[in-house]
N, C-alpha and C positions, 0 to 999 in steps of 0.2 A: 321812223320805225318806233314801235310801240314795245314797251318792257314794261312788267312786274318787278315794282321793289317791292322786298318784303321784309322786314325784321323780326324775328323768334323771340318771344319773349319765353325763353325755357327757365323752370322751375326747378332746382335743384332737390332732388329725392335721390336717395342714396341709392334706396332700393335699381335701379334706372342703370346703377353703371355694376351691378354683380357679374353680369355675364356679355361678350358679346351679342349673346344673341337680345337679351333685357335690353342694350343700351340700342341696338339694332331699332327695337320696338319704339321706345320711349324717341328717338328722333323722325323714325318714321310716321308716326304721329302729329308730330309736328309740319310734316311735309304734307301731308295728307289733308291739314285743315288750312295750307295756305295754298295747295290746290283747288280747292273749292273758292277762293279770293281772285284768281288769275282770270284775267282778261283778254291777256297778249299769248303768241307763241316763246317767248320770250323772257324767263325770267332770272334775278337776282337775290338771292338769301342770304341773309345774316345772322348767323348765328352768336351769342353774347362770349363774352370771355373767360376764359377760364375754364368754366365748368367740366372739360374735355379732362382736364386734372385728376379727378373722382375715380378714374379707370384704376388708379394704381393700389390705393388706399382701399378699394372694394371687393376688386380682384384677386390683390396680393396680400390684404390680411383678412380679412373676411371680416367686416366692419360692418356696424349696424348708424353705430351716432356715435361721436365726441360732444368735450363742451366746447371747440371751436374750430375752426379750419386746422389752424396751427398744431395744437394736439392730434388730429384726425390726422395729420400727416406725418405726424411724431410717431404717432402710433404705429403706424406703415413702415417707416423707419427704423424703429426697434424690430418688428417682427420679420425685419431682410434686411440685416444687418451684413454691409461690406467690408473687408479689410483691406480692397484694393488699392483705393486712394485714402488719403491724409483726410480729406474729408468726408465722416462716412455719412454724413446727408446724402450729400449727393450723391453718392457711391451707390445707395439704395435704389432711387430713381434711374440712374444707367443702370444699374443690375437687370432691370424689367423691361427696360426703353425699350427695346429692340419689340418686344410684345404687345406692348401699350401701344405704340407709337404704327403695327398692321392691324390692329382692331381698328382704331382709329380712322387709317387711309382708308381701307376696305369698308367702314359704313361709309362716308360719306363721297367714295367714291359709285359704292351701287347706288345712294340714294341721287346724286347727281343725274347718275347716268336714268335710273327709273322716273324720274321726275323731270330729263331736260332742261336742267337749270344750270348755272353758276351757282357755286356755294361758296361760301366763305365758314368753312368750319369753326366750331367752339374753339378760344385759345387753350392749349395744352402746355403743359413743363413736359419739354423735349431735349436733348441737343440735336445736333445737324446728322442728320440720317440720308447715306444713300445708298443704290445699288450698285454694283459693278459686278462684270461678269466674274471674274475670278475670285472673286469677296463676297457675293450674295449682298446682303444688306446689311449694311456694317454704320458705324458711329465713328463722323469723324470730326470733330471736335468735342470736349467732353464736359464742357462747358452747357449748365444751362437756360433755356428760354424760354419765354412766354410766347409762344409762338401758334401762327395758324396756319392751313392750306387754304387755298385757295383750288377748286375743281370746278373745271369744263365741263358742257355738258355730256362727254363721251366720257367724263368717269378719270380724265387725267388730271393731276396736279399739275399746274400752270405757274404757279409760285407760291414760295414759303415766308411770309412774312413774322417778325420777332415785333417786337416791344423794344422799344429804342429807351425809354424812358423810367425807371422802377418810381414807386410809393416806396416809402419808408417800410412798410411790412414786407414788402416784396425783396426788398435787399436785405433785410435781417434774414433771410427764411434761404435761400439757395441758389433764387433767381440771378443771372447775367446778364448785363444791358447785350443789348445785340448788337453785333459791330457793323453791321454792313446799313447799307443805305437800303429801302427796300422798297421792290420794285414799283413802278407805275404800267399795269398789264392792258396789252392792248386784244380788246374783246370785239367779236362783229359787230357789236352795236355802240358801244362808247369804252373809253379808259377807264380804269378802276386803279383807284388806291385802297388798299386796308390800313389803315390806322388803331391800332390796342389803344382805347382806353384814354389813358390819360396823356400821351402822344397826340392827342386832338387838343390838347390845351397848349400845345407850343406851336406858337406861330412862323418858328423857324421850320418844323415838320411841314406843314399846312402849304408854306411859304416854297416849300422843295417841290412836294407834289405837284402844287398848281403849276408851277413853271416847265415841269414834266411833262403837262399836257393832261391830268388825271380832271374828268368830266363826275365821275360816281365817285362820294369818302363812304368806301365801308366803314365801319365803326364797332367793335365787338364791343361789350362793358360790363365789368361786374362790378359794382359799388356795393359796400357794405357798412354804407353812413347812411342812416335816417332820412331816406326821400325829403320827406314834409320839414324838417324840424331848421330852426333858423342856424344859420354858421356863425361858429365863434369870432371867426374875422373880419363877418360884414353880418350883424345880428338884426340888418332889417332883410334880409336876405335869407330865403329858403337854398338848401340844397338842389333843389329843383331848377328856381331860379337863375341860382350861380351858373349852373350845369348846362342851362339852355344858353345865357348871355355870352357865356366865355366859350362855349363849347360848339354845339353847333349853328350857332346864329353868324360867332364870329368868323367860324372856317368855309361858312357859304356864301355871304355877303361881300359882293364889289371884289372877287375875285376873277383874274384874266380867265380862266376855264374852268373851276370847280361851278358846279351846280345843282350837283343832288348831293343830301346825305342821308342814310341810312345807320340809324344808333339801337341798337339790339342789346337790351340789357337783360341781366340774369336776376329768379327771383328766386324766394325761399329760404330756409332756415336750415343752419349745420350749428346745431346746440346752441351758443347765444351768440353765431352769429346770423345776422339777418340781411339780407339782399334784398334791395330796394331800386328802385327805379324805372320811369314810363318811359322804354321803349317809342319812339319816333322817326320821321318820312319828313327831311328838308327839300325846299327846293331857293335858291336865292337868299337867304336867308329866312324863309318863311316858310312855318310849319305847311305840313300837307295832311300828314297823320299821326295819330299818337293815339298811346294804348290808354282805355279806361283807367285799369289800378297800375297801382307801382307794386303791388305785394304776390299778385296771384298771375299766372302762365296766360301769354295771349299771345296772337297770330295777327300783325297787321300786314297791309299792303296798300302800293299805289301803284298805279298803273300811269304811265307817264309820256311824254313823245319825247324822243332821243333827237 
């Protein structure tokens, strides 16, 4: 059987998440130019991490720019201010969840369903949201995640993957490691794991998966360290570099069932911060495709036999 991987190299503009219906656009776009790449009936999208975040900050205070993430969300935080909880960060983010969190499902479950794919949405700061009949859609842990969906091609959510692992900035700011173990989804055509981020650098994740049976590592990624520029802790080493060796070279290679991976990273600028990174298509450990720049929006894909 024949699939399209494809990984979204999405561009962060603020402008993109004002309205459902702008952020509706701005993805659909992206669908649209990795429709013209497709080969197969058959395809697999990845979209980068984080970015799904922007809904709140844009929506809920009417935000143009900050000078960084962090204030950009400070900012959102003052202007829907909670006294619910002890802490009103987060208090801020459940105040809206419940709205952020059906824009969210609702694009990328039409664009699923319009486009016949698997998708693996942007990662969003969420908590666990469900339906029941006597509750409507309610929040039931109020703890937050860096989390994504994962959608079928008939537009259903199949599983909710978190972020097992934080960065240093991510645990100062609000984020909750995620408690559960997270799933390995069985799809008509191979198993799929998603992995956030920097959870592809722990070989104990990588190590659970494979043994799960997971043939495709999704991979979402927002980096906002210097692509090109050498690392302090190995200075003949690019961040590039580090990023391929430890990252996806080592989660594909002389493993019992991993064999594709798919790294979908986020680009662009939010005042001085900057997101970097080439977007890439493994197979065995060895590249298949990768995106031109690391600074500006691109659409790869590979078309692969399962």
């Amino acid at each position: 059987m024949k699939i399209d991987l494809t990984a979204i190299q999405a561009e962060i503009e603020l402008k993109d998440y004002k309205s459902p219906k702008s952020f509706m656009h701005s993805m659909n776009n992206y669908l649209s130019k990795a429709n013209l790449l497709w080969e197969s009936d058959n395809h697999l999208v990845v979209f980068p991490e984080f970015i799904g975040t922007f809904l709140y900050p844009c929506i809920f205070s009417n935000t143009s720019e900050d000078k960084n993430v962090f204030k950009l969300l400070l900012n959102y935080v003052f202007k829907n201010l909670s006294l619910s909880q002890l802490n009103f960060f987060r208090a801020a983010f459940l105040k809206n969840a419940l709205v952020v969190e059906k824009i969210y499902r609702n694009t990328f479950s039409n664009l699923a369903r319009t486009y016949s794919s698997y998708i693996v949405a942007p990662s969003i700061l969420l908590p666990s949201i469900t339906f029941e009949s006597s509750r409507g859609w309610h929040i039931t842990d109020k703890s937050l995640y860096n989390m994504c969906y994962l959608f079928n091609p008939k537009g259903k959510v199949v599983a909710k993957i978190g972020k097992l692992r934080l960065t240093a900035t991510e645990s100062k700011i609000i984020f909750s490691s995620y408690p559960y173990n997270n799933p390995v989804v069985k799809t008509e055509f191979a198993n799929i794991a998603v992995v956030i981020c920097y959870d592809m650098f722990f070989q104990d994740t990588i190590e659970h998966v494979d043994s799960c049976g997971a043939r495709i590592l999704a991979v979402p990624t927002c980096n906002f360290a210097p692509w090109k520029k050498h690392v302090k802790y190995n200075p003949s080493y690019t961040q590039e570099r580090i990023w391929w060796l430890d990252g996806p070279i080592k989660a594909t290679s002389n493993r019992e069932n991993i064999e594709f991976l798919i790294n979908a990273m986020a680009v662009g600028k939010v005042g001085n911060d900057i997101a970097e990174g080439r977007s890439t298509i493994w197979k065995n450990g060895k590249i298949c495709q990768v995106a031109r720049s690391w600074t500006f929006s691109e659409v790869i894909s590979k078309t692969v036999e399962i």
